[in-house]
C-alpha positions, 0 to 999 in steps of 0.5 A, a space after each residue: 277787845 275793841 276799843 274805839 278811838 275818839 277822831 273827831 267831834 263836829 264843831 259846826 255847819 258850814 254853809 248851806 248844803 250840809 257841810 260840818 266843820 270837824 275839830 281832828 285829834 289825828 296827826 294828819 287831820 286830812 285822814 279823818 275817813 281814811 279809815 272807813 266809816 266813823 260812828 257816834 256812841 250811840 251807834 250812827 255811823 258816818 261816811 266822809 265823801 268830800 274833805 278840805 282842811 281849814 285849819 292845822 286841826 279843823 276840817 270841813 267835811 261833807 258826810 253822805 246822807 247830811 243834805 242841808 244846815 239843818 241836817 249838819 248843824 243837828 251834828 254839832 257835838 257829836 264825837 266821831 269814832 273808830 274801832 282801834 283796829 281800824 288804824 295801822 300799827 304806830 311806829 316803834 316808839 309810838 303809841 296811840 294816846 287811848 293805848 295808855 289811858 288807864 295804864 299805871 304809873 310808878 315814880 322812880 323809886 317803882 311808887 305807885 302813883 295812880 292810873 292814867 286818866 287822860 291825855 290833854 293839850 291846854 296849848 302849851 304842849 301834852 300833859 298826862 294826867 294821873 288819876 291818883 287814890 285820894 281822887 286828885 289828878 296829878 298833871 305832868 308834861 308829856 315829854 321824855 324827861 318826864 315820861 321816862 317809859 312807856 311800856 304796853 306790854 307790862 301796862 305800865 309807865 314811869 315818870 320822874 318829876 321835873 327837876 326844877 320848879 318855881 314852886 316846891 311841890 310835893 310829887 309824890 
């Protein structure tokens, strides 16, 4: 099954000759074509030909057949994608974040909780988010302490609950 892996989203021109300005959800924002062309939802497909990072996750590209600011401002919110196949195999230990979306998630006692729905940064560090029966989704830190395992193989994660909070929360 192929399953498309969200790299990038156009976030704006740069310039007058067509640049775009790309926001990266790659660890090295610089490898945003390093994995052949990307391509939108509805089927475009996009070749990087020059790439300079601005910022810790914002590059600015130049992507072959975008001329002028017409052009690359026509981008602006368009999600850049590649197939999972494309991406070599993470490290032990590692995963892609779109490898767990829709795993289940127990609790410590083999609860079931609900389903991941996504994985998010607010700018205080990753937070899982678990999509639960009553249709509620319940937030957790991203850490080890919380995270406890992430197993592909069986589909599943376990995650126990901070041990101290400034509020009584009930998470279960």
């Amino acid at each position: 099954m192929s399953r498309d892996i969200l790299l990038g989203v156009v976030i704006g021109a740069q310039g007058l000759k067509g640049e775009v300005k790309v926001k990266t959800f790659t660890q090295n924002p610089g490898q945003l074509g390093a994995y052949g062309p990307l391509h939108a939802k509805d089927g475009r497909k996009f070749a990087i030909r020059v790439l300079r990072t601005a910022r810790a996750d914002i590059v600015v590209a130049r992507i072959e057949g975008v001329g002028d600011r017409n052009a690359a401002e026509a981008l602006k919110g368009v999600e850049l994608f590649v197939d999972r196949g494309a991406l070599p195999p993470p490290e032990a230990d590692e995963f892609y974040h779109a490898d767990i979306i829709g795993l289940s998630v127990f609790d410590a006692e083999d609860r079931l909780l609900g389903t991941v729905s996504g994985l998010h940064n607010f700018g205080a560090g990753d937070v899982i988010a678990i999509a639960q029966a009553d249709g509620n989704d319940l937030l957790l830190p991203f850490t080890r302490d919380v995270v406890a395992v992430v197993d592909l193989n069986e589909k599943r994660i376990v995650v126990v609950a901070p041990a101290e909070t400034d509020e009584k929360e009930d998470w279960s």
